[in-house]
N, C-alpha and C positions, 0 to 999 in steps of 0.2 A: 334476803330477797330484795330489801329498798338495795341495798350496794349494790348488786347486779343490774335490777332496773335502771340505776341511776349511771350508771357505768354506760349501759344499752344504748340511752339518750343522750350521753352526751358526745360519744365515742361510736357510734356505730358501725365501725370498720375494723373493733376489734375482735379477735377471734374468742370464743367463748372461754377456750382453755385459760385464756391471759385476764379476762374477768373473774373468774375463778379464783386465779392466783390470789389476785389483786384483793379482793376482797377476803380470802382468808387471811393473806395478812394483814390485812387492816382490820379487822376480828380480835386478831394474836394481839397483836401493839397494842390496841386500845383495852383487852382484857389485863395484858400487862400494867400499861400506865394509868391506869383508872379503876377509882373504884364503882360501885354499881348504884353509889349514890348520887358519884359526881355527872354518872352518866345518863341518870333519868331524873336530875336536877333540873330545876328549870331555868340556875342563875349557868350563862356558859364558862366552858373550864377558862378559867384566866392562869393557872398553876404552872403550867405548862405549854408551850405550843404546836399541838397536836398536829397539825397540818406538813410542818418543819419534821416531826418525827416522823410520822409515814412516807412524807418522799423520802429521806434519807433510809429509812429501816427495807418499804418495801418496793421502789425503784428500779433500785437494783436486780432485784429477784425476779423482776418484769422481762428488762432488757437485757437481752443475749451479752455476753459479754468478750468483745472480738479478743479470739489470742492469735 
């Protein structure tokens, strides 16, 4: 629900479907590269740079891709 709201307010021009997307995969990745400690941890992930892996993982899957 936050990744949608937050999606809502900062993008509001996008289409619901593409929220959607967006935020199950960023669910997926970060259930993948994290565990559920580092995630309700209160020191932030330094392991990894999480932000770098979601655009490159779910970007893509966002925008159409011209053939």
């Amino acid at each position: 629900m936050m990744c949608s709201l937050s999606f809502r307010q900062k993008n509001p021009f996008l289409s619901q479907e593409i929220i959607w997307k967006a935020c199950d995969c960023y669910t997926d990745v970060i259930r993948e590269e994290m565990t559920p400690e580092e995630v309700e941890g209160p020191k932030p992930v330094t392991r990894l740079d999480l932000k770098k892996i979601l655009i490159e993982r779910c970007n893509p899957k966002l925008v159409p891709n011209p053939t």
